[in-house]
C-alpha positions in Angstrom: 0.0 0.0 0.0 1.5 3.5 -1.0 2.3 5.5 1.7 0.4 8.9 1.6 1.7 10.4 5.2 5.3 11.1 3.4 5.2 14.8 3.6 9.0 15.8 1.8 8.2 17.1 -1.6 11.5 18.4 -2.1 12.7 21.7 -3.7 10.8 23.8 -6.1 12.5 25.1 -9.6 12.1 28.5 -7.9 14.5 27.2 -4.7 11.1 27.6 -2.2 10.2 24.5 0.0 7.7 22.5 -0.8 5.0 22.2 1.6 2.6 19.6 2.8 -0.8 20.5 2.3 -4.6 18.5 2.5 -6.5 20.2 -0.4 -10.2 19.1 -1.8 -10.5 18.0 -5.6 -13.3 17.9 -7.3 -13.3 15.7 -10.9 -16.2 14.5 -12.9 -16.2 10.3 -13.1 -18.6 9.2 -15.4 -21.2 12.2 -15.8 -21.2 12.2 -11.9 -19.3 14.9 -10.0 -16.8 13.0 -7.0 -15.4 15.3 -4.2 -12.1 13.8 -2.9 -11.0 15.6 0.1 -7.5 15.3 2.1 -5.6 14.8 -0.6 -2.0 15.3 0.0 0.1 17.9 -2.1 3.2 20.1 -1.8 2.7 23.7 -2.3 5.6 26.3 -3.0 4.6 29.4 -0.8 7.2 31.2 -2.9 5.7 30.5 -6.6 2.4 28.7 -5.7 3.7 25.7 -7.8 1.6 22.4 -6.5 3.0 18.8 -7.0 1.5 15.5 -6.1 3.4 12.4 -5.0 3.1 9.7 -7.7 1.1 7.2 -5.3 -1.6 9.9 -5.1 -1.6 10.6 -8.9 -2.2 7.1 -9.7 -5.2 7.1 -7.0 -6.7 10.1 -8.8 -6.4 8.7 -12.2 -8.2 4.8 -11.3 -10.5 6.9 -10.2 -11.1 9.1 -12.7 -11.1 5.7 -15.1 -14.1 4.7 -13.0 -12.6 2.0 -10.7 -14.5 0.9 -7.9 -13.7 3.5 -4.9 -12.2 2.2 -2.2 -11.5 4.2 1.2 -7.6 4.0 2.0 -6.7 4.3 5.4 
């Protein structure tokens, strides 16, 4: 299972910190609109530049494909 509490997203291009952040998406699956909340992302406070780790993006996109949603704990 991927490991969503790892918080270090590293260096921005602009030399800010990344920071950890929980942030809401909203995406339409299927015609219907799905409101994923909590989802970890670094945020530069210097540029505003947002990055997500690669587990997350691969959660986002089964999801978006319509895969069965399943609550990770």
């Amino acid at each position: 299972m991927a490991d969503y509490g790892k918080r270090d997203y590293g260096r921005c291009p602009c030399g800010g910190q990344y920071e950890h952040r929980a942030v809401e998406v909203r995406m339409t699956v299927q015609g219907k609109v799905v409101v994923l909340t909590d989802v970890p992302q670094g945020a530069c406070p210097q540029c505003g530049s947002r990055v997500y780790k690669a587990e997350v993006l691969e959660r986002i996109e089964s999801l978006m494909k319509g895969d069965k949603v399943r609550r990770v704990q």
